[in-house]
N, C-alpha and C positions, 0 to 999 in steps of 0.2 A: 393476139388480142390481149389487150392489156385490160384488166380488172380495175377499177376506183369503186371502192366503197363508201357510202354514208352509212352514219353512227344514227344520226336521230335526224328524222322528218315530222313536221307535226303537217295537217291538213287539214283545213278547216271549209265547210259549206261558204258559198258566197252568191247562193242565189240558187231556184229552181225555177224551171220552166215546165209544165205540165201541159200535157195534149187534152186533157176535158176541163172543167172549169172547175171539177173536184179532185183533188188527189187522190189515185187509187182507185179514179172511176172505172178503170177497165180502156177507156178512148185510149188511143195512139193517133202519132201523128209520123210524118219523117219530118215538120218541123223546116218546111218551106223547104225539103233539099239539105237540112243538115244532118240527117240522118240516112244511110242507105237501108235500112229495116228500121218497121211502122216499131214505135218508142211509146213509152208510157210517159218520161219527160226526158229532158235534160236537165244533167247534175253540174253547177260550176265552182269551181274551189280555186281557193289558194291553198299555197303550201313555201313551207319555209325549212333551209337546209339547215340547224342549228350546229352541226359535227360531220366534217368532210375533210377529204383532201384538199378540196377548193376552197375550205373555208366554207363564210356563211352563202345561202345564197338564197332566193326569192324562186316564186312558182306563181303561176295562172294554169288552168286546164279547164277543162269539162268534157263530159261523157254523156253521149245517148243511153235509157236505160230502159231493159223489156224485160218485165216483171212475169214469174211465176204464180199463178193461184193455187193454193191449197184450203185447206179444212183443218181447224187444230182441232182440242179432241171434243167440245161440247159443237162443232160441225160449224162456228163460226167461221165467216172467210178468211184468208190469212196466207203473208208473203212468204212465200216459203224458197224462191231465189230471185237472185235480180242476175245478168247480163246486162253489163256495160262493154257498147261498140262504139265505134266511131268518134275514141275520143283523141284531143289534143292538147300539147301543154307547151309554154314555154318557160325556159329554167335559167334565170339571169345572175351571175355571179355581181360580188360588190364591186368588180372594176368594169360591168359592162357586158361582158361577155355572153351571149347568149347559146343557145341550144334549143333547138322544135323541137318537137318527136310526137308522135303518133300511137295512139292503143290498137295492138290488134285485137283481147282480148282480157277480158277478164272477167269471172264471174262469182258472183257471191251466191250459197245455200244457207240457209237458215232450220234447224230442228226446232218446231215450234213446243216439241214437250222434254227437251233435252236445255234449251237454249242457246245449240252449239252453233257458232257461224262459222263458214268455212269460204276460202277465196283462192284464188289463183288469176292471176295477171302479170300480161307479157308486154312489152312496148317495145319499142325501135324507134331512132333519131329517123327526121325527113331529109339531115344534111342542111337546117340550118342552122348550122352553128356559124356563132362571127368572133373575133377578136381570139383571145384565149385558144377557142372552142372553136375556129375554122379548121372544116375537114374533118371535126370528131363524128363518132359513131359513137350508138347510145342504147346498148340490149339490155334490160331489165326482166328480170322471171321474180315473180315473188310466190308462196304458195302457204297457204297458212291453214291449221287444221285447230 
């Protein structure tokens, strides 16, 4: 298994979807089936490869996302992690080429009297890749503290 790294990704929000009418009401939904566990929203981003071995390339995704409740310290409610499942992306170099892949996991904690965030997130290609990127496989771990 051969390793490719990128240098820099930026990613940026491009929409959400929420299951109550207010954010952060507590509703979940699975989101008519696009979620397999009840979701607090879906999150949808781009993302852009600015330093790779592919050069530049382009991103779409989105992620189902099921929120932690906590209490920070005057006993106010507050996020205190998120779990994002059930997400997908796809990753199109400048000559076309594409690449799926799939989230298995990843999840964000939040220290609400530290303000520390923490994440961990794994993905996998679904196998489709075209042009370039036919037949590639695509294992991502990232883990940040």
């Amino acid at each position: 298994m051969r390793s490719v790294p990128w240098r820099v990704v930026e990613i940026r929000e491009d929409g959400t979807d929420w299951a109550g009418e207010a954010p952060f009401s507590g509703a979940t939904s699975d989101f008519g089936g696009r979620c397999s566990v009840p979701s607090d929203w879906v999150f949808h981003m781009r993302w852009e490869g600015l330093d790779s071995v592919f050069g530049h390339f382009t991103g779409t995704g989105s992620h189902g996302a099921q929120i932690t409740w906590g209490v920070d310290a005057a006993g106010a409610p507050t996020v205190m992690g998120i779990v994002f499942t059930d997400g997908v992306f796809l990753a199109t170099l400048a000559d076309g080429s594409t690449l799926g892949g799939k989230t298995m996991a990843m999840s964000m904690g939040f220290d609400a009297e530290t303000g520390l965030i923490t994440y961990a997130n794994f993905q996998y290609s679904v196998g489709e890749g075209t042009g370039r990127l036919a037949g590639a496989t695509l294992f991502h771990v990232a883990n940040r503290r």
